[in-house]
N, C-alpha and C positions, 0 to 999 in steps of 0.2 A: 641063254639069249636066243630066241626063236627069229628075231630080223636079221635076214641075210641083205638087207640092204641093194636085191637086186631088179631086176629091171630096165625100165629108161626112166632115166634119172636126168632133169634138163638143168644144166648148170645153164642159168637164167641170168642174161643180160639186162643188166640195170638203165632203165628210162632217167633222162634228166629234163626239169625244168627251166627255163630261165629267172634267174633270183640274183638280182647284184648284192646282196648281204649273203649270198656265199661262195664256199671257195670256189675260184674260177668262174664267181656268176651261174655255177648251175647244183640245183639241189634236188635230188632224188625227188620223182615225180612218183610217188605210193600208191595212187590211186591207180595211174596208169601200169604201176609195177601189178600190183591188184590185181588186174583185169589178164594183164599176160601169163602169171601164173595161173591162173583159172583156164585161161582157153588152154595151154599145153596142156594141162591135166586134162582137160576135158575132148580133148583131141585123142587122147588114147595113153600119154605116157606117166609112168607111174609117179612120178612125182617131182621137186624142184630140190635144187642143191642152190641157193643164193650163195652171196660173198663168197664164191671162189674168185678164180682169176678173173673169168668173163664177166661177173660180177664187180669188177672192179673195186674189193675190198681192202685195196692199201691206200686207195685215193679217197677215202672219207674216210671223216672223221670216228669215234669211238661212238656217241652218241646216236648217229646216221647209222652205224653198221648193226648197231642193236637193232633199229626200228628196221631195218630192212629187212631183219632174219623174221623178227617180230611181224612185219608184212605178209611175206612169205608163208608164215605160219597157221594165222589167220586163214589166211586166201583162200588154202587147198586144202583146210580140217575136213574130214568128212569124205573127200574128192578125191588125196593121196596122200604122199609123206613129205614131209620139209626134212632135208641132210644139209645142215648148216654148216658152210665152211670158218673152220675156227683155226684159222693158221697163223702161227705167232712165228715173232723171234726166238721165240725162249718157251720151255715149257711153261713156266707159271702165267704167260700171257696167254697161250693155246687151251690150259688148264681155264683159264679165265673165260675164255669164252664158252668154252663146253658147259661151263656151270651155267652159266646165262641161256646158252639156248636149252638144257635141260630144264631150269626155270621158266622159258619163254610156254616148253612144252613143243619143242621138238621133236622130231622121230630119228635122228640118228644126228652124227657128225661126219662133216670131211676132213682131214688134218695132214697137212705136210709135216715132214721133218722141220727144224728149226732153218727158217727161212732164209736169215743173213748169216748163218754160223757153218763152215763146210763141219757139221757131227759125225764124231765115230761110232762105233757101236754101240759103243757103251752108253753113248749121252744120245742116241737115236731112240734106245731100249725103255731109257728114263724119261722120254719126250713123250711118249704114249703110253708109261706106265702112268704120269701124270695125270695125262688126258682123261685116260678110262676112271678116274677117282668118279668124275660127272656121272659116272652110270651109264651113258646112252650108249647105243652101239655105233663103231667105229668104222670109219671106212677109212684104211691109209691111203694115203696120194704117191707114188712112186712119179717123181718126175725130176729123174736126174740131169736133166737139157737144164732147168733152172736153178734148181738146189745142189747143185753138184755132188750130190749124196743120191746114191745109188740101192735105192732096197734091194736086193737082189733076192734068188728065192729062199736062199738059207738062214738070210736074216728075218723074212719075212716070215721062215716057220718057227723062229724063235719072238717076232711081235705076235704071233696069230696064238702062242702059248697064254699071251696076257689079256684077263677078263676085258671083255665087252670088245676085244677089237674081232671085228666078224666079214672082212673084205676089204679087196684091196682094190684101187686106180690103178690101173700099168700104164704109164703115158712115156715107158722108155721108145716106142717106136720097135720095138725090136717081138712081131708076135711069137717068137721063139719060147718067150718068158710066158706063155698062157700053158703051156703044158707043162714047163720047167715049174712052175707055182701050183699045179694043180699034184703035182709028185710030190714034192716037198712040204706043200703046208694044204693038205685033200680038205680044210675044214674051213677052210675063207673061200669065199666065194670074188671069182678075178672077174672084175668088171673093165670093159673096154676103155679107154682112156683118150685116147685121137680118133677123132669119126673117118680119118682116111684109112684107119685099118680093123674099122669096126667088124665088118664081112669077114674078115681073115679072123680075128681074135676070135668071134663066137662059134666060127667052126672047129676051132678048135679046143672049143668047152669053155668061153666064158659066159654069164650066165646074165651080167648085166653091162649097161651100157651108162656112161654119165657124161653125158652130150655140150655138144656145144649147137649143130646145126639144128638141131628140133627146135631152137628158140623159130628155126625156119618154117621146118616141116616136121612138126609134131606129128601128123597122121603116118605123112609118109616113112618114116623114123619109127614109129612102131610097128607099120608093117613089114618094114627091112627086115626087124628084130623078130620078130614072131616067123617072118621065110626063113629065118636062119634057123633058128630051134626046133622048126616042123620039119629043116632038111631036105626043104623046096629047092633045093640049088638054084636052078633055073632061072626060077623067077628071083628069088634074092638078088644073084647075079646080075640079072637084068637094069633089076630097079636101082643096084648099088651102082652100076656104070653110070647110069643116066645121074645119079648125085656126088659122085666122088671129085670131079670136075670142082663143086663147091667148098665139100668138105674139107679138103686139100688145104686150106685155108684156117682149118684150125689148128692145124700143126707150125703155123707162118708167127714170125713175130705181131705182126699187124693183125693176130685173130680177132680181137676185140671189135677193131673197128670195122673189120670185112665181116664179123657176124652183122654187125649193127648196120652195116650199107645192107645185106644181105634181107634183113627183115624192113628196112625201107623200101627195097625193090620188089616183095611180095605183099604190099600195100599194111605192113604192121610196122610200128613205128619202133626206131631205133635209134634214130638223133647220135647225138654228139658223143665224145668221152670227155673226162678229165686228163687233166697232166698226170703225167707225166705223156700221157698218149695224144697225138695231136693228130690233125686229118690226114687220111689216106693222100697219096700222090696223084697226081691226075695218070700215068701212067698205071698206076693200080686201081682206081675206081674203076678205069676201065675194064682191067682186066677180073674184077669181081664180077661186075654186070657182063662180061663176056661169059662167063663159068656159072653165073645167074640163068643164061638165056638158056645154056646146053642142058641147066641142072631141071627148067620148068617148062623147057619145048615138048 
């Protein structure tokens, strides 16, 4: 498997239309989903990861999350790579997707552990042995804040033993684990996981990034990436101060909907979410467009 699955990878926030024939009155707006994956890629970063979290893939339907990955896929043939988030309850639903986006003609997967189940090893191990049946290469999602399963790096150099998985998300918050992962399992490639500690992670050897703010600043987001890897300090450091202030916000419960104010407020549309998520606080819009102002002054 030659794809390391690395780069900036923009977990892509999903556009809604208004439609009262569906749920919650609003149904994935394609076309305009279309056009946002294109400009991120063509801003500079290497590709889109749909139906992740920020992608709001628990709130539509089976049908809807096809066509979105199916969107996606389309969009940026040619332009970059689609890493389709395929996170189930269960392995045979995670399995389920993977075969689909390898059918769609995907370029990789994203896949959490089993989602509503706390997995032990053992049934973590079988979670991604399934996966990889689909073929594609694998990126694991380490996010124990949600899934209270902890990939740690021991278990990870015992997932990175099983075909087609070729890198991992670290979203534990902890950049301690980018060297501990790079000892343990040298042949996955650890992509940064929370953009408030992206700067920290890649200096200390992670090799990609699978964003949530580049839905913002695509450009500026891949020049971060590229000061970090050239070893620019300076200027990296520079430019990450002037955006951390934003980014802060994807490690918040509310990331969804402060990415989506976030790309309202740089004149690219981001509109509403589904339920389970409802609008931001008046105390919080504010304080998004406050950390807006400091991230584009």
């Amino acid at each position: 498997m030659t794809e390391r699955l690395d780069g900036v990878i923009v977990a892509t926030a999903l556009p809604y239309a208004e439609d009262p024939k569906a749920p919650a009155g609003l149904r994935p707006d394609l076309d305009r989903f279309a056009e946002h994956c294109r400009w991120v890629v063509d801003s500079g970063c290497r590709g889109v990861g749909p139906n992740g979290s920020l992608g709001e893939y628990s709130s539509l339907t089976d049908a809807e999350r096809r066509e979105v990955a199916q969107t996606a896929i389309a969009a940026v043939k040619g332009r970059g790579i689609a890493v389709i988030g395929v996170h189930g309850v269960g392995a045979h639903q995670a399995r389920h997707w993977a075969e689909l986006a390898a059918e769609d003609g995907a370029d990789g997967v994203l896949c959490l552990p089993p989602t509503m189940y706390r997995a032990n090893r053992g049934e973590v191990v079988h979670h991604f042995r399934e996966v990889a049946k689909a073929g594609l290469p694998i990126m694991v999602y380490n996010n124990p804040i949600d899934t209270k399963v902890d990939l740690t790096p021991d278990l990870l150099a015992e997932l990175g033993q099983i075909e087609n998985v070729v890198a991992v998300k670290e979203f534990s918050g902890d950049v301690r684990r980018v060297l501990e992962i790079r000892a343990a399992a040298p042949h996955l490639t650890v992509v940064a996981g929370a953009d408030d500690v992206v700067l920290e992670s890649l200096l200390m050897g992670a090799k990609g990034w699978f964003a949530g703010y580049p839905n913002v600043f695509p450009a500026e987001s891949k020049q971060l990436f590229d000061l970090a890897l050239e070893g620019r300090l300076d200027e990296a450091r520079a430019l990450y101060e002037k955006l951390v202030p934003a980014f802060r916000w994807d490690s918040r419960t509310e990331f969804v909907q402060a990415i989506k104010r976030s790309m309202d407020y740089v004149g690219r549309y981001g509109g509403p979410c589904r339920p389970p998520r409802g609008p931001l606080s008046p105390e919080q819009l504010a304080q998004v467009d406050a950390d807006m102002k400091l991230a584009t002054s």
